[in-house]
NULUM-16710 format. One record per residue (C-alpha): residue in one letter; x, y, z. Coordinates in nm, 3 decimals, padded with zeros to 5 digits. Example, Ala and Ser with C-alpha at 12.3 -4.5 7.8 and 13.67 -1.06 7.14 Angstrom:
[r "A"; [01.230; -00.450; 00.780]] [r "S"; [01.367; -00.106; 00.714]] 
This chain:
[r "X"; [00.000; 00.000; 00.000]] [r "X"; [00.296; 00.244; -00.077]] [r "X"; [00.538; 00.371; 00.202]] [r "X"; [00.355; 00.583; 00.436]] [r "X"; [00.342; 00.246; 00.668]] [r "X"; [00.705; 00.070; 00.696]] [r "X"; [00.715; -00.299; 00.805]] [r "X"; [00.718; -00.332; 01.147]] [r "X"; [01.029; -00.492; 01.342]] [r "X"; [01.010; -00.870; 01.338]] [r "X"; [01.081; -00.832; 01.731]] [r "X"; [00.777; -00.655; 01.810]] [r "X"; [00.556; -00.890; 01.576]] [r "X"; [00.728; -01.163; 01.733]] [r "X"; [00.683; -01.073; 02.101]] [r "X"; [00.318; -01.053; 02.072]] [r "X"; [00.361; -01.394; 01.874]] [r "X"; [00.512; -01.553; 02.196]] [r "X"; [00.326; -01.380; 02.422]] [r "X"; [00.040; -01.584; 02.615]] [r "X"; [-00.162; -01.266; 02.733]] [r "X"; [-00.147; -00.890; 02.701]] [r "X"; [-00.203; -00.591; 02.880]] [r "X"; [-00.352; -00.376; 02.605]] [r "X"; [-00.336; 00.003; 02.776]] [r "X"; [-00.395; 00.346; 02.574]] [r "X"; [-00.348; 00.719; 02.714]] [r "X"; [-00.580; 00.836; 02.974]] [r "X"; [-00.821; 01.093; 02.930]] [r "X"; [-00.895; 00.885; 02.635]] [r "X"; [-01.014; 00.961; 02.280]] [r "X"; [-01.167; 00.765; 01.979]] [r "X"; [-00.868; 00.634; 01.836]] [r "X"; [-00.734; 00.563; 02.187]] [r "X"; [-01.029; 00.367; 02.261]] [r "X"; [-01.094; 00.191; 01.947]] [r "X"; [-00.746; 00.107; 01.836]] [r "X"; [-00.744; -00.105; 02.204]] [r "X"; [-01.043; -00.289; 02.086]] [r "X"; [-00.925; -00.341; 01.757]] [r "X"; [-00.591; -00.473; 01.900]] [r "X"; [-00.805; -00.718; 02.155]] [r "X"; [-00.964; -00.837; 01.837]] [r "X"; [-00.648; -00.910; 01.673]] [r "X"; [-00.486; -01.075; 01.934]] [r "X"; [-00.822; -01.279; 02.057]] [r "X"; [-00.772; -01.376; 01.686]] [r "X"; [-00.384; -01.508; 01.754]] [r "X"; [-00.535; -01.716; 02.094]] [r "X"; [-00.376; -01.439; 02.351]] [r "X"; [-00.575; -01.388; 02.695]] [r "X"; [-00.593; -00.969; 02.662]] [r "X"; [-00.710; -00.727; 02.962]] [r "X"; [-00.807; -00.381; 02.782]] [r "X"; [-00.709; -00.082; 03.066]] [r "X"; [-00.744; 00.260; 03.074]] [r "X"; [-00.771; 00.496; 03.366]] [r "X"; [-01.017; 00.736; 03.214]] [r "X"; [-01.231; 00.919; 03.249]] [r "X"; [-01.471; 00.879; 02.962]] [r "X"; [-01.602; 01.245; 02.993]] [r "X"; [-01.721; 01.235; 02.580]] [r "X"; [-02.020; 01.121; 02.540]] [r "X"; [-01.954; 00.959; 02.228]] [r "X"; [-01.702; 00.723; 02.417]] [r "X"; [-01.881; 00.713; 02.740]] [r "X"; [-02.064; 00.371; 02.599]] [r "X"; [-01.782; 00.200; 02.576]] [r "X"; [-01.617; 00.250; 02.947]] [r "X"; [-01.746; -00.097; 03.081]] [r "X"; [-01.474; -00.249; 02.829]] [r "X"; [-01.232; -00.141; 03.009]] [r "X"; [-01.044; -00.240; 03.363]] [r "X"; [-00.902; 00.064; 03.557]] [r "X"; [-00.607; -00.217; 03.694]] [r "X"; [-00.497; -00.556; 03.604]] [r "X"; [-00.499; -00.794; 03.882]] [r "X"; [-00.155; -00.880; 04.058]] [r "X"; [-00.223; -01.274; 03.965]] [r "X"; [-00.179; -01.196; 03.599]] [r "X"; [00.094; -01.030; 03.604]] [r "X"; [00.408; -01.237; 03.529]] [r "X"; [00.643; -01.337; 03.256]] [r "X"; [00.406; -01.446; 03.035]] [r "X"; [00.199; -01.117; 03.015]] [r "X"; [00.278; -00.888; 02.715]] [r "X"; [00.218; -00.466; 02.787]] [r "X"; [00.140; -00.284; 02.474]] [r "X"; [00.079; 00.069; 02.445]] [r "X"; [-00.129; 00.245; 02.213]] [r "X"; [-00.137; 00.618; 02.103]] [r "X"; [00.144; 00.729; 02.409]] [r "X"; [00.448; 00.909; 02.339]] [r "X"; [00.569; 00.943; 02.707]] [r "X"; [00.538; 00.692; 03.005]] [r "X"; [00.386; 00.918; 03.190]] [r "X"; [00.043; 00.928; 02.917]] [r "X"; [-00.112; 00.581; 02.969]] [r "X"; [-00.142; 00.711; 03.378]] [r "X"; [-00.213; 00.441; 03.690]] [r "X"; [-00.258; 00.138; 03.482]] [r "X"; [00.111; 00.132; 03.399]] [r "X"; [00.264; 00.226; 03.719]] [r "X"; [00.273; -00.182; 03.810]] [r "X"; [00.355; -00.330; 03.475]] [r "X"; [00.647; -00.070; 03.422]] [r "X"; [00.893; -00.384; 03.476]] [r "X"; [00.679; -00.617; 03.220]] [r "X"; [00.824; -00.684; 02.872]] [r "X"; [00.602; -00.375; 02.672]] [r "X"; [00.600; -00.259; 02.266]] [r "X"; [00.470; 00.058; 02.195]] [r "X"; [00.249; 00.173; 01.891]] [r "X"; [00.192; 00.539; 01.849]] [r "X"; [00.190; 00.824; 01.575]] [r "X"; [00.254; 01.128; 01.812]] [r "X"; [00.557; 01.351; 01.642]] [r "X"; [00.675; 01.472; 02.019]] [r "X"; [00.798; 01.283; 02.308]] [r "X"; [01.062; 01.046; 02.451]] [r "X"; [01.117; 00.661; 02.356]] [r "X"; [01.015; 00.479; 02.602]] [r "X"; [01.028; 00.093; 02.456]] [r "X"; [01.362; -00.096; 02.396]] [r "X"; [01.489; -00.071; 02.039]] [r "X"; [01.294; -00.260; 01.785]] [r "X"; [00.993; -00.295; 01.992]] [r "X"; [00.810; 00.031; 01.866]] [r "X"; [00.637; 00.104; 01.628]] [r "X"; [00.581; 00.437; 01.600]] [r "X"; [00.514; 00.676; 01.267]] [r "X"; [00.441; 01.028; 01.320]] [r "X"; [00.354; 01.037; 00.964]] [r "X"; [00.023; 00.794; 01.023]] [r "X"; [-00.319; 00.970; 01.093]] [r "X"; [-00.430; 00.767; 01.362]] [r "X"; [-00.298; 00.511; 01.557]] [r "X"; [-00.574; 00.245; 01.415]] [r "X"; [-00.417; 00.218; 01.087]] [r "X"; [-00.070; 00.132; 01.281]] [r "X"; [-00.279; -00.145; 01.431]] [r "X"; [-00.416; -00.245; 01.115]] [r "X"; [-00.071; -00.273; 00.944]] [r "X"; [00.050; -00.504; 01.269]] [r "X"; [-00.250; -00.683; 01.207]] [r "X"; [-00.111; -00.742; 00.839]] [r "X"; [00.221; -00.802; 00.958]] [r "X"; [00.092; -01.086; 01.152]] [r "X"; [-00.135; -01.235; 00.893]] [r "X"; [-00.441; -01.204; 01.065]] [r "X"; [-00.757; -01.155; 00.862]] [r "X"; [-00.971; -00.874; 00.901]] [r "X"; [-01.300; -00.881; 01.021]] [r "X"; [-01.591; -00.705; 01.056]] [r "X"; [-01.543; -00.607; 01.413]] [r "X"; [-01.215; -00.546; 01.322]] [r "X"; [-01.245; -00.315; 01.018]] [r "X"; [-01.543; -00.117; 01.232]] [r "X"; [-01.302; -00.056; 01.517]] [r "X"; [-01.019; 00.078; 01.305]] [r "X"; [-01.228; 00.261; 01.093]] [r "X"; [-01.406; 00.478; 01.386]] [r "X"; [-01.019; 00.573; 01.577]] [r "X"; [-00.905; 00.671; 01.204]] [r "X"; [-01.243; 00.905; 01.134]] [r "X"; [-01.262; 01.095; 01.474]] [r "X"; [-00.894; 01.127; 01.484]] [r "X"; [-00.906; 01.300; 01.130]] [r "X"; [-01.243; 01.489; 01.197]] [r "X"; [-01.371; 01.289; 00.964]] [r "X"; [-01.083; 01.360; 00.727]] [r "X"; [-01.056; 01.678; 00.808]] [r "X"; [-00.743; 01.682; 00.927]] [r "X"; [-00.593; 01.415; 00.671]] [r "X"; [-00.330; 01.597; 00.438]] [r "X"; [-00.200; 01.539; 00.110]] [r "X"; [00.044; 01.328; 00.205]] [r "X"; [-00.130; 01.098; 00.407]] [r "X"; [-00.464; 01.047; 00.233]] [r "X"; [-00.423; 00.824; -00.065]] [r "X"; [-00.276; 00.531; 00.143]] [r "X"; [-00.521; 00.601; 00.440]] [r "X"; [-00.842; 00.643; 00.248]] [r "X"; [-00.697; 00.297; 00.084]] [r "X"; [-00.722; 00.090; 00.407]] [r "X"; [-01.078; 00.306; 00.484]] [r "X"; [-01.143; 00.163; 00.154]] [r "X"; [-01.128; -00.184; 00.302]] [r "X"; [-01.299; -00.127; 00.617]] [r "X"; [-01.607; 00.025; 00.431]] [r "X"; [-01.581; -00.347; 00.205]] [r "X"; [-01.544; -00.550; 00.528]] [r "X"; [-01.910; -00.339; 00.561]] [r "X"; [-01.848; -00.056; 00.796]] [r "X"; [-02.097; 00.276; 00.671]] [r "X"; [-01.893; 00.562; 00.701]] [r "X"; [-02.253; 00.747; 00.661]] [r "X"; [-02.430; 00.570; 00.983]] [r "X"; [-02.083; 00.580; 01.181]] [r "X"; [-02.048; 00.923; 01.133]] [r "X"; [-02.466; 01.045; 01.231]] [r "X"; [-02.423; 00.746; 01.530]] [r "X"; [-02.119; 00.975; 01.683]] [r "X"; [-02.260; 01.347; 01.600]] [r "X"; [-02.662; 01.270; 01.688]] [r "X"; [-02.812; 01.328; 01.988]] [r "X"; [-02.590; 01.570; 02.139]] [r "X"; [-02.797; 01.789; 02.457]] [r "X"; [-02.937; 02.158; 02.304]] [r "X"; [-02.749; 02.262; 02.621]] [r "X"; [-02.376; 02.139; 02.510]] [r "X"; [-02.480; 02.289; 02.185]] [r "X"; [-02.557; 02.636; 02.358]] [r "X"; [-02.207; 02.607; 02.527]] [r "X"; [-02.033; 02.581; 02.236]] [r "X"; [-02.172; 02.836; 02.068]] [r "X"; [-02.146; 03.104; 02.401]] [r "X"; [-01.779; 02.983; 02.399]] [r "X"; [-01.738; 03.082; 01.981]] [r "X"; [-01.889; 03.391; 02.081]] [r "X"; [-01.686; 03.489; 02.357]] [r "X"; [-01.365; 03.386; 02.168]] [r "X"; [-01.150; 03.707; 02.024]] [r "X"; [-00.867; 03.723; 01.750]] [r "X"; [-00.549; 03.857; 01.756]] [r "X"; [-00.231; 03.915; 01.534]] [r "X"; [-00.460; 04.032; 01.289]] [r "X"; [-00.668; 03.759; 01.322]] [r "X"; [-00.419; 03.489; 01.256]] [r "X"; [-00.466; 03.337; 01.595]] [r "X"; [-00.785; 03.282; 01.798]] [r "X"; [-00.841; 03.228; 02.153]] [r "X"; [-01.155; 03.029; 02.298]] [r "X"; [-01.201; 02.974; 02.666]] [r "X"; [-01.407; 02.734; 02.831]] [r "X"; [-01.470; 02.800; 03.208]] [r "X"; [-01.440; 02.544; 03.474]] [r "X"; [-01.833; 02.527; 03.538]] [r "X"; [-01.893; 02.372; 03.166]] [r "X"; [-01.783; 01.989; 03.212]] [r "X"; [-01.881; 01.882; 02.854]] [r "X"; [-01.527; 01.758; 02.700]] [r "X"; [-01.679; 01.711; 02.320]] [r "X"; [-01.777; 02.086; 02.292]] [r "X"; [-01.391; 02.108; 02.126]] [r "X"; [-01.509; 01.953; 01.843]] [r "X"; [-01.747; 02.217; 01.741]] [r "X"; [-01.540; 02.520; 01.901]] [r "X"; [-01.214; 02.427; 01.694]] [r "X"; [-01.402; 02.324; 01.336]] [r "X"; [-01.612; 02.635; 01.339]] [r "X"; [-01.317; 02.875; 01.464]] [r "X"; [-01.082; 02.732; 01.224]] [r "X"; [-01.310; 02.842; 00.912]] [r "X"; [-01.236; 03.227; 01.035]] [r "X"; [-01.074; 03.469; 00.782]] [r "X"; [-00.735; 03.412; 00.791]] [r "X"; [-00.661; 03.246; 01.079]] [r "X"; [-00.342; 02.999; 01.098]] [r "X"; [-00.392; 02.880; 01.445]] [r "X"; [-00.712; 02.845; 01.776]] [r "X"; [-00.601; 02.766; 02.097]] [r "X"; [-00.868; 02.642; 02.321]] [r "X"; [-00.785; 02.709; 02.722]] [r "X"; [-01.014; 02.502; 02.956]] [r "X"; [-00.983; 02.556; 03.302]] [r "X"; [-00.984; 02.274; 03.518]] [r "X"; [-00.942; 02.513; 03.847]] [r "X"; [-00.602; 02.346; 03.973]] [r "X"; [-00.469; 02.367; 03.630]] [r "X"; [-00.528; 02.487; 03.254]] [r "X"; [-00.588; 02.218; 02.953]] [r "X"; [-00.457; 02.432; 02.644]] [r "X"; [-00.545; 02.235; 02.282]] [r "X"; [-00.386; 02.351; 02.003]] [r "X"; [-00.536; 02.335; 01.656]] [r "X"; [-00.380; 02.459; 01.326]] [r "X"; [-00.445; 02.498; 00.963]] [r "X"; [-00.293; 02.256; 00.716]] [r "X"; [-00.167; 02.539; 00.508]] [r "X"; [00.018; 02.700; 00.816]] [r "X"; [00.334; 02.636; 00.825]] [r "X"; [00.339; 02.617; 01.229]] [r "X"; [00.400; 02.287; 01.450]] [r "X"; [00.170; 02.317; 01.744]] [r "X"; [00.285; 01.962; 01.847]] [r "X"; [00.682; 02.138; 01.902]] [r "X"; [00.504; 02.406; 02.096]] [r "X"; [00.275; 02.156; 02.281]] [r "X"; [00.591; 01.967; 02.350]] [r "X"; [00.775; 02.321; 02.513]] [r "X"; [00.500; 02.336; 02.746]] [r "X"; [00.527; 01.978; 02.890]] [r "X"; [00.248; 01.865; 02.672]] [r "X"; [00.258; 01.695; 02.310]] [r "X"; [00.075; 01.592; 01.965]] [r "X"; [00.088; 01.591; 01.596]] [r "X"; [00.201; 01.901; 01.319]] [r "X"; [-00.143; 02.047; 01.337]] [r "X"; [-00.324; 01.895; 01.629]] [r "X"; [-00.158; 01.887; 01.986]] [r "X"; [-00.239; 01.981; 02.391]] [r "X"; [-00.048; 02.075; 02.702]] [r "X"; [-00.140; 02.143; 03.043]] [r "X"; [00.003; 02.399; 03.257]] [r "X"; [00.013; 02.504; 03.652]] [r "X"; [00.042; 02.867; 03.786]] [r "X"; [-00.120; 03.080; 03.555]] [r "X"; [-00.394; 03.226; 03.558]] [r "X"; [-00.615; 03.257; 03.217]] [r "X"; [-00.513; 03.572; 03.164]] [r "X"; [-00.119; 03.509; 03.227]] [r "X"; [-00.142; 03.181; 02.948]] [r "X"; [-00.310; 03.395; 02.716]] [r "X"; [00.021; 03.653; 02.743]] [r "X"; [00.244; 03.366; 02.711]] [r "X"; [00.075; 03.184; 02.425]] [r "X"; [00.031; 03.541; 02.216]] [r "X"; [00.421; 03.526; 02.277]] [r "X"; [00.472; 03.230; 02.140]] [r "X"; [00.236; 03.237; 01.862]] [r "X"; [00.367; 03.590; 01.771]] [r "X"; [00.726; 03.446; 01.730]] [r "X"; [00.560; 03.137; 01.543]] [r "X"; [00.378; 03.319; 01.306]] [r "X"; [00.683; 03.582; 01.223]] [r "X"; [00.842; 03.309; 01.007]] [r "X"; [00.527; 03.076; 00.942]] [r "X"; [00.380; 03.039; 00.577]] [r "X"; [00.104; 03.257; 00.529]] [r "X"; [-00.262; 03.074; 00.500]] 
């Protein structure tokens, strides 16, 4: 399917050959292609005969995930865990990102499989497999999945297809680069009989009027600056919904001329800041994520940070952006 997924290392195929049970764990605070690229990877290893415990500390604040909790074990039990047990990581870039789960199994023999662009190795050599270049961690699963020579499935294809869409917005976020090859493998999920149609109405109906309301006071409060190049949303620490960034960065984004929105929820002990920016902006809001403590892709990335108050992040982050955008490719 062309080059934008490389073989894996036989190592990593073959430790989850000889494995005989896994500790499948993804970042906390999870997302869609956190979630379902976990499921998808029980699948293929239920396939291959391995015993698999899905974990993930949560929480499952979307509602669009929230269904899908009870799948998931907050710890694994201290009887499973021995030389036989397998960890694998999904969608992490630093140790620290898959939370309490891994705080026991640290010692365990682990791979990791991730597409973040920022972050520190964390796996011995040969046992990652990790390419920033990829869209969503899914279609890393699907090409272990391939490496192995497991068939897909049904439950399979619907998994990876649903962590590729929501991490893409749906392809929103897919570039040049990546789409032929990705929209290739979609291509096979949708003929394995996933509806990209019904999957994408069953994760944007039925959303409260009230979320709905949010979003839109929050668009309305946000304001521009460097001549509009960079917008600033807030969202206040009395609004718990977490999927109101969906509508607050795709709507903000369509502004005139904007390269970049940065979203700043406060959490009271601490602020959440998500960075969004346009594919024809030439800045990395993963690199500034990263300077910040926090991490992500080119265009999509996060951070939190301690000791500031709104105010003070929005001074710091109109420094940052200003020195961004003084040698960034105009929109």
């Amino acid at each position: 399917m062309g080059n934008l997924f490389p073989p894996c290392d036989k190592r990593l195929t073959a430790a989850i050959r000889n494995a005989g049970k896994a500790a499948v764990i993804a970042h906390r605070n999870p997302d869609g292609d956190a979630l379902y690229s976990s499921l998808a990877m029980r699948e293929v290893l239920s396939s291959l005969g391995k015993e698999t415990y899905l974990l993930n500390e949560g929480p499952f604040l979307r509602d669009d995930i929230k269904y899908l909790e009870s799948e998931f074990a907050s710890q694994i039990e201290d009887s499973l865990i021995d030389d036989d047990l397998l960890v694998i990581i999904l969608d992490c870039s630093t140790p620290d990102r898959p939370g309490k789960p891994f705080e026991k199994l640290m010692n365990q023999k682990r791979i990791v499989i991730d597409h973040h662009s920022s972050g520190v190795p964390f796996v011995d050599e040969g046992f990652g497999y990790i390419v920033p270049e990829s869209p969503s961690t899914t279609l890393l699963v699907d090409k272990v999945r391939e490496e192995l020579g497991v068939p897909l499935t049904e439950k399979m294809a619907d998994y990876l297809y649903r962590g590729f869409a929501t991490d893409t917005g749906f392809y929103h976020f897919l570039s040049s680069s990546q789409a032929p090859e990705s929209l290739r493998r979609a291509a096979s999920f949708a003929e394995m009989g996933v509806s990209p149609y019904e999957v994408y109405d069953e994760m944007h109906d039925g959303r409260k009027l009230s979320d709905i309301k949010n979003a839109a006071a929050i668009i309305m409060a946000s304001h521009a600056e460097l001549d509009g190049k960079v917008i600033f949303a807030y969202q206040s620490p009395e609004i718990k919904e977490a999927r109101l960034s969906d509508s607050v960065y795709a709507t903000l984004l369509e502004a005139e001329n904007v390269m970049a929105v940065i979203f700043i929820k406060d959490k009271g002990d601490a602020l959440e800041i998500g960075f969004r920016s346009k594919n024809k902006a030439d800045i990395d809001v993963g690199r500034i994520a990263s300077s910040l403590g926090g991490g992500g892709h080119k265009k999509a990335a996060g951070a939190t940070i301690t000791g500031y108050t709104k105010e003070e992040a929005e001074a710091l982050l109109l420094r940052i952006m200003e020195r961004e955008i003084s040698s960034a490719t105009p929109v």
